[in-house]
C-alpha positions as CSV (number, residue, x, y, z in Angstrom):
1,X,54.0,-45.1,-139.1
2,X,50.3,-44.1,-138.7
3,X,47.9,-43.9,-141.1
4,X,44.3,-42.5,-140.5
5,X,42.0,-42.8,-144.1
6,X,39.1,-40.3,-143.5
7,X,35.5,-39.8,-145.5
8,X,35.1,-36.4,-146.2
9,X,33.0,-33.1,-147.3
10,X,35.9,-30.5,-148.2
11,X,39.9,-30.8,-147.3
12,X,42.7,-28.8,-148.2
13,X,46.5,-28.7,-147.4
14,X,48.0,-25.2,-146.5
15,X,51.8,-24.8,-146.7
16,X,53.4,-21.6,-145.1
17,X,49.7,-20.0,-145.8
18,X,49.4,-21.4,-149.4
19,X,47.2,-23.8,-150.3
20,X,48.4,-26.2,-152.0
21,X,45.6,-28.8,-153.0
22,X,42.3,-29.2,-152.1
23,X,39.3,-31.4,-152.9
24,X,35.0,-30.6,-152.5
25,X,34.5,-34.2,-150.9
26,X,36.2,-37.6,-151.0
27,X,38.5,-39.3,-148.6
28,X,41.3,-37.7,-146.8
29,X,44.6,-40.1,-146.5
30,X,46.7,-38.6,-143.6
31,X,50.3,-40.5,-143.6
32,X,52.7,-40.1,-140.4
33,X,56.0,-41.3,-140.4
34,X,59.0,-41.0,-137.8
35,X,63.1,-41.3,-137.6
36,X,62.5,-44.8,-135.9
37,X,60.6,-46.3,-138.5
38,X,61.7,-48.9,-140.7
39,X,60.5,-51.5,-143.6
40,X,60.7,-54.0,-141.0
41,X,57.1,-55.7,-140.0
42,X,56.4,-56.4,-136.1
């Protein structure tokens, strides 16, 4: 899993050319997750 917390003017998210929610300014949370990730801690 990554995770990347960004400060930010405008962000949007666009889903099949539809956005779906959007804010002026903020921060940005972008969460990645994979097939080989578990709740297991290294």
């Amino acid at each position: 899993m990554r995770v990347l917390l960004q400060r930010t003017k405008s962000a949007s998210v666009t889903i099949d050319g539809e956005i779906t929610g959007e804010i002026p300014f903020g921060l940005c949370l972008l969460v990645g997750f994979t097939h080989t990730d578990t709740r297991k801690r290294n």
